[in-house]
N, C-alpha and C positions, 0 to 999 in steps of 0.2 A: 696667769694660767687658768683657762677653765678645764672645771671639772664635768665631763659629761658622761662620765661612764656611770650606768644604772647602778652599779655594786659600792661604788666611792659616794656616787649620789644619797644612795642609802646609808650608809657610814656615818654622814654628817650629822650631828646633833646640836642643837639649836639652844645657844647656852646665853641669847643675849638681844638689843637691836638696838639700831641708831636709831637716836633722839633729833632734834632739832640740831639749828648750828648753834654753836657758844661762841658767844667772841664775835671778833673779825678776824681771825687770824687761822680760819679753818678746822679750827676744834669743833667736834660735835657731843652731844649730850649721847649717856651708852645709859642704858638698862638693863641690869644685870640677871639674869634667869637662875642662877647658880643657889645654892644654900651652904653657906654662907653667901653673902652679894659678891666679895672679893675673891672669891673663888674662880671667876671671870677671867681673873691676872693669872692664873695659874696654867691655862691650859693653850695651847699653840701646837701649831699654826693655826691662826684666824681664819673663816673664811666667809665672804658676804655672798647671801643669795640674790642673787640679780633681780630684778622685774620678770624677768622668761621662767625666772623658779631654778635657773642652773647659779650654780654654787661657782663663786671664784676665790680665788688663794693671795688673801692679802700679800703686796710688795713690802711692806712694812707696816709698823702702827706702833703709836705710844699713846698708853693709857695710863690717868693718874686718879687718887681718891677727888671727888669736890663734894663738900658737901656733905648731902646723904647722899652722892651716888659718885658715878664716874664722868669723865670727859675723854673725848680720844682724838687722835690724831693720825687719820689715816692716809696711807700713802705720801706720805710729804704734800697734801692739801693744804694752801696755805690761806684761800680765800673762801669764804663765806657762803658765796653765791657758788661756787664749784661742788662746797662738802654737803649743801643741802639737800643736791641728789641722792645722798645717802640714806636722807629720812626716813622711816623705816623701815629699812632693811633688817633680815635678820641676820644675828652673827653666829657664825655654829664652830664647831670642832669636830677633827675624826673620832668618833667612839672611841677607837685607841687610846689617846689623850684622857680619856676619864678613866680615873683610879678603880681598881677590881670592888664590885662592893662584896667584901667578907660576912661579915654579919646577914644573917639566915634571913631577920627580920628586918633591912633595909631594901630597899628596890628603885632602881629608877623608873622614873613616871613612865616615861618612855614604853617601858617593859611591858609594865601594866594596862595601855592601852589596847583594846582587841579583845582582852583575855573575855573569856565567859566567864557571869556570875552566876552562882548556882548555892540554893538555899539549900540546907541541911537535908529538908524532905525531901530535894533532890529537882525543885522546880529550877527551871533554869528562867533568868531576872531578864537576862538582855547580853550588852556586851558594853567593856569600858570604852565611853567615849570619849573620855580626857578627866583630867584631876583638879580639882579647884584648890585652891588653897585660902584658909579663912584664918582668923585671929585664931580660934581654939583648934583645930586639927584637921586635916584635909579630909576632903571629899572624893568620894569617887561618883561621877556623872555618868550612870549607866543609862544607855540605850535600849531604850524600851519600849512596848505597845501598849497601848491602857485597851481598856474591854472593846472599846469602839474602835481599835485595830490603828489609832493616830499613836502616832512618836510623841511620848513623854519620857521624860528625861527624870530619872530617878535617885536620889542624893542617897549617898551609904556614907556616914562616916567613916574612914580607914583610921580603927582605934581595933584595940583588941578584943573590945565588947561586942565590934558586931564581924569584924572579916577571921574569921575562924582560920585560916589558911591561903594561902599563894602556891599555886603547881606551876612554875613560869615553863615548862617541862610542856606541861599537858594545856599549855596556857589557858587555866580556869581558876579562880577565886572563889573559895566557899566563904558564906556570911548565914550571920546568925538574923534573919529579916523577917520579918513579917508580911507575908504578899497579902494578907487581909484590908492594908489599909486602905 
């Protein structure tokens, strides 16, 4: 089944992607996007985004722990050379499928992308243009112009010392920054 409608297309959120093949026997290596990693297993129906960028609806799949990571088993693929088409593809699920976040102070990255960053004084930074994630606490990669009017890309820690606030409402982030630097 593909998925081509612009509103389901949107929907999908991208919780994963194949890896190489494992085996002979059509397993492939999965990389988990989730926090927890196994978090992966929990959410269904699968769905792979094709090479064209349209999203289709897994037939079946079995996924199991290896390792540190996962392996999967898509479509009743039995051979090697067939699942390597796979290769990085990414895996998503319907937004639905992801549990409500309750808690005021969690957010999906997701969410967060777009939003305006806006410093206390009221200067406004750029815009999030994705989350990195490092050993000590995540980043957020704002999109931004340095004096000479080029795209640089500005690292904020998302800790409580410097993002003051989330309006996912008003989608803007205040942070506590310094634009002198």
């Amino acid at each position: 089944m593909n998925i081509d409608d612009d509103d389901v297309t949107q929907d999908v959120v991208v919780v994963g992607r194949i890896g190489a093949p494992f085996g002979v026997r059509g397993w492939v290596n999965l990389q988990s996007f989730t926090v927890p990693k196994n978090n992966i297993l929990n959410y269904q129906p699968w769905y792979l985004q094709e090479r064209s960028g349209r999203w289709q609806a897994l037939q079946s799949f079995e996924c199991k722990s290896h390792k540190k990571g996962f392996i999967a088993l898509i479509d009743h693929i039995s051979e090697r050379e067939l699942c390597a088409q796979y290769t990085g593809l990414l895996v998503g699920v319907a937004s639905s499928a992801l549990p409500h976040v309750a808690d005021r102070d969690e957010y999906y990255w997701r969410d967060l992308e777009g939003c305006r960053v806006i410093t206390q004084a009221g200067d406004a930074l750029g815009t999030v243009d994705h989350l990195q994630e490092t050993g000590a606490h995540d980043l957020l990669v704002v999109k931004t112009l340095d004096a000479a009017g080029k795209k640089a890309p500005l690292l904020i820690p998302f800790v409580a010392q410097y993002v003051l606030g989330v309006d996912l409402a008003q989608q803007q982030i205040l942070v506590d920054w310094d634009t002198s630097w």
